[in-house]
N, C-alpha and C positions, 0 to 999 in steps of 0.2 A: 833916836831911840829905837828898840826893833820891839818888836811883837807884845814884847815880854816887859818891857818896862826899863829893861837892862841899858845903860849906859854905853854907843861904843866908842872903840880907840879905831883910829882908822879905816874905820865899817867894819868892825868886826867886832861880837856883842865879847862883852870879856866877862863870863860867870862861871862859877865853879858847877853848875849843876848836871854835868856830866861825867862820866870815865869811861876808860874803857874795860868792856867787861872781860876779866881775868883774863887780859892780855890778848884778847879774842880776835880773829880777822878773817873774813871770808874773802879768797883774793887777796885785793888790794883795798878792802872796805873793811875800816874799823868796826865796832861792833859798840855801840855806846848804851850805857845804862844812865837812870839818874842818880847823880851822887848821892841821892836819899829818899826815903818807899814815897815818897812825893810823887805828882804825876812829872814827866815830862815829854818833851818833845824832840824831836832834831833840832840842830843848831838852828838859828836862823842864817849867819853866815859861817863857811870854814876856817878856822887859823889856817890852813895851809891851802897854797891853788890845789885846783883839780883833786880834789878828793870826795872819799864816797864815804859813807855811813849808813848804817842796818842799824835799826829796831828793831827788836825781839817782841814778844809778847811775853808775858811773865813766865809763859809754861816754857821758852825757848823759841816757838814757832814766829815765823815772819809776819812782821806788822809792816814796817817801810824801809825803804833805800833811798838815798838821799844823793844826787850828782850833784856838785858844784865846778862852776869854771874855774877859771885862771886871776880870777879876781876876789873867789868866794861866794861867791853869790849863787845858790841854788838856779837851776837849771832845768833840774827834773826830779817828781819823787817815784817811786815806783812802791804803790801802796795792795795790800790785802785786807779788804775790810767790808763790808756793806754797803753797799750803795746804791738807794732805790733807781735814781736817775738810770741808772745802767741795769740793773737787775727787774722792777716793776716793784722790789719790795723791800720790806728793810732787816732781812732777818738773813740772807743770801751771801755767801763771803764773794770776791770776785777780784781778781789782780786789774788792777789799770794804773791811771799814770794821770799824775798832776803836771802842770806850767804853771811859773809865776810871774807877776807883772811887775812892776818896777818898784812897789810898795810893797811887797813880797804877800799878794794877794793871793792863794791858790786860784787856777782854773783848770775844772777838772777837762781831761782827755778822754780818752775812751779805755776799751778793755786792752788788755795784754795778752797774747798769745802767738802761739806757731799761726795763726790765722788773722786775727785782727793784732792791726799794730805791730806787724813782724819783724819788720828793721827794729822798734823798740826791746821787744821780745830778746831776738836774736843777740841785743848789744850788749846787754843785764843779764840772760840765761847762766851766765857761768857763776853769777851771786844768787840768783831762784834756786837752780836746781840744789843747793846745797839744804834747801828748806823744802824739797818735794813739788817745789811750782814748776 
């Protein structure tokens, strides 16, 4: 079962609660919404290897990016959000970057920039800049 309660076929969860929004692609990274004003989340795993996926925020601006290998299985997120651990507090936006464990537990990383975390930075910039990060 994955995070969500969903059922999978092959490791890979099979639900409808995504699409992609109005055909949208930054790159080579879908752009998914959820199939209905419900919350959602990124996949847990991809249908397809090696693929990427963006969350938006409602207003359009970058919430996550989501890497997956060759098997589906998330790899890295690269998120915009608050995060006291890294900021001191909880009200501070800041890009950094999750890993997951083999139960697809987040563990967060650090910040993302031309400075901290630059090979990360550097590898994802051309899906950021498209959102001003």
């Amino acid at each position: 079962m994955s995070s969500r309660g969903a059922k999978t076929e092959n490791g890979h969860v099979t639900t409808t609660e995504y699409k992609l929004k109005d055909g949208k692609m930054v790159e080579d990274a879908k752009v998914l919404v959820g199939a209905s004003s419900k919350q959602h989340g990124l996949p847990d795993y991809a249908h397809s290897p090696n693929s990427k996926y963006i969350k938006e925020n409602p207003d359009g601006s970058f919430r996550e990016l989501r890497d997956y290998d060759e098997t589906g299985f998330p790899i890295i997120e690269i998120v915009y959000h608050h995060e006291q651990s890294l900021t001191g507090n909880r009200h501070t936006y800041v890009l950094h970057f999750h890993t997951f464990k083999a139960n697809l537990e987040k563990v967060i990383g650090g910040k993302v920039s031309e400075t901290s975390n630059p090979d990360i930075y550097k590898k994802y910039k051309k899906y950021l800049k498209e959102y001003g990060l």
